[in-house]
N, C-alpha and C positions, 0 to 999 in steps of 0.2 A: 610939498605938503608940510603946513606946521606941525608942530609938537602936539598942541591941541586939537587939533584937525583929527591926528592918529590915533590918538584916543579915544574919540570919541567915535570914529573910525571902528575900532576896536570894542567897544562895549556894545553897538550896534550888532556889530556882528555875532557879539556874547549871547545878548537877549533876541538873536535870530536862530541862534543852535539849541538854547532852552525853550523858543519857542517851541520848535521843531519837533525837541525832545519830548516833550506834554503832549503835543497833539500827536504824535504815534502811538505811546502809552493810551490813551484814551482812546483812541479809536480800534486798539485790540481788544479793549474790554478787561476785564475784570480775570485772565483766564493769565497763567504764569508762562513768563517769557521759554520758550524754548518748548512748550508744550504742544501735545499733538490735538484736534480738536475734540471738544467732549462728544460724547455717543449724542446729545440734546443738537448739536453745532454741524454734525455729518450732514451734507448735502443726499437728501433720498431716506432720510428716515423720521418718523415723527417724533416729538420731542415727548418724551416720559413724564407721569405724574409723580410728582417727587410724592411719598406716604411719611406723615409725621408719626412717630412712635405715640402709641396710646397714650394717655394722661393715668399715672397710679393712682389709685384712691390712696391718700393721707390718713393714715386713725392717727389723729390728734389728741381720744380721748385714751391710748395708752399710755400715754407719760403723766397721769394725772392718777395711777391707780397706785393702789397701797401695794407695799414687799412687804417680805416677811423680815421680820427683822433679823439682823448678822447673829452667828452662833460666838459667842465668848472664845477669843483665842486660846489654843492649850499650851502653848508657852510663848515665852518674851525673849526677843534675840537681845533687848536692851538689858536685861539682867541677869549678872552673870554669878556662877557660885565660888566660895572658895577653893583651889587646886586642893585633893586631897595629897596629906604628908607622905612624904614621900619612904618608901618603907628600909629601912637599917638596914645597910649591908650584912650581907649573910656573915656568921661567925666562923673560924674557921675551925673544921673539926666540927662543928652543927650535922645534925644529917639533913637531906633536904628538905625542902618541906614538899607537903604530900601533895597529891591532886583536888584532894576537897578541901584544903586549907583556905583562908582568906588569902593568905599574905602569898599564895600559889597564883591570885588572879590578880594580882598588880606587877605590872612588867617591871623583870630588873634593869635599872641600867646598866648598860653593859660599856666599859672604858673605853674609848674610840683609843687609837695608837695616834700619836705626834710624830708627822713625819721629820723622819730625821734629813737634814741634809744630807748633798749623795754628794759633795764635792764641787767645784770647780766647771763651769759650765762646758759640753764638749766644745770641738775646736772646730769651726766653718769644715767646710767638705772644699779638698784642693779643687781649683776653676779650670783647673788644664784639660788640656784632651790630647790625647795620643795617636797622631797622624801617622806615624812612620817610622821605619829602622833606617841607617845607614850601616851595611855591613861589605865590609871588603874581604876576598877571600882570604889577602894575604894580610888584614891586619887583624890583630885577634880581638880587641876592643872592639863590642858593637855601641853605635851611637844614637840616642833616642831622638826624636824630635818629636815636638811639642807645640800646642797652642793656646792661647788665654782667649777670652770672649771680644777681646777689643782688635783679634787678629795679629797682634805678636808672635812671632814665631822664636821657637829656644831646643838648643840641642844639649846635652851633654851627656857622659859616659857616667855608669856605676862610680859611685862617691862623688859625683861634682855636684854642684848647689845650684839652684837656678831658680831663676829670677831675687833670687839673695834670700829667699824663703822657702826653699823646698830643695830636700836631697833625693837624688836618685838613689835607690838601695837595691834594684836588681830590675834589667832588663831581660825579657824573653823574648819566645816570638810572639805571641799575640797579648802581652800584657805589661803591663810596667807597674812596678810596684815604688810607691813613693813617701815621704813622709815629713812634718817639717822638720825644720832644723837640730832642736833638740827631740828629737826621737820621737816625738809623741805624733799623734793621729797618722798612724800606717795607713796607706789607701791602697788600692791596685784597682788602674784606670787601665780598660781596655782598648784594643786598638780601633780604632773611627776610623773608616773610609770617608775623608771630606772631597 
């Protein structure tokens, strides 16, 4: 078979599948694929008079009647007045002013405070976790062991440094107390059963 034989082979058969496809559609009618048949389509019952809803009467001559006309608005959001002045700080040594004074119904301001800076931002919270002791009866040094989130593990004894940024400063049994290098941010990390 030629080249052009196949093809032509081939579109044949295209315009025999869309044939196909049209005349199944059309001969189920007008009713959605996969659907079950309407109460009108049930073999053994008679087909229903479909009722169109009544026809409304229109009054067309309402849109043609006089209103009464709008009432005058009693204010304008577009014009504004001037802030009244703002009233003199009290003097000191004044007495106050009374309850039925004017200058009694205009709010004083009152000085907000300027936060002062507090220092030096805290220090991150140490990432370790404390898995475990190593304690030997006959040695007297207990040894902590440790974890970072990436799964490293790290031991050391009271005063040794670990990971080059964190001193040990006292092991117990169920806590370890740590801090970095220079002294600052003390933590005490408890012990995790991993």
């Amino acid at each position: 078979m030629t080249e052009k034989a196949r093809r032509q082979a081939l579109v044949l058969v295209g315009l025999a599948l869309v044939l196909g496809v049209v005349t199944y559609v059309t001969s189920r009618g007008a009713s959605p694929a996969g659907a079950g048949p309407t109460p009108s389509n049930r073999p053994g019952t008679r087909p229903e008079k479909k009722t169109e809803p009544p026809v409304v009467d229109v009054k067309l001559e309402l849109l043609h009647t006089e209103h009464d006309p709008l009432e005058a608005p009693e204010r304008n959001l577009f014009r504004f007045k001037p802030k009244p002045p703002p009233s003199p700080p009290p003097r000191p040594g004044a007495p106050a002013p009374k309850s039925g004074d004017a200058a009694s119904s205009v709010p004083v301001p009152v000085p907000v405070p300027v936060p002062m800076p507090t220092g030096p931002p805290p220090l991150p919270p140490i990432a370790l976790k404390f898995i475990g002791i190593l304690d030997a009866p006959g040695q007297s040094p207990k040894v902590a062991i440790l974890s970072d989130t990436r799964g490293n593990v790290f031991h050391g004894k009271e005063g040794d440094i670990i990971e080059g940024r964190y001193k040990v400063l006292k092991i117990g049994v169920e806590s370890l107390e740590l801090s970095y290098i220079d002294g600052r941010g003390r933590q005490t990390i408890r012990l995790s059963g991993q």
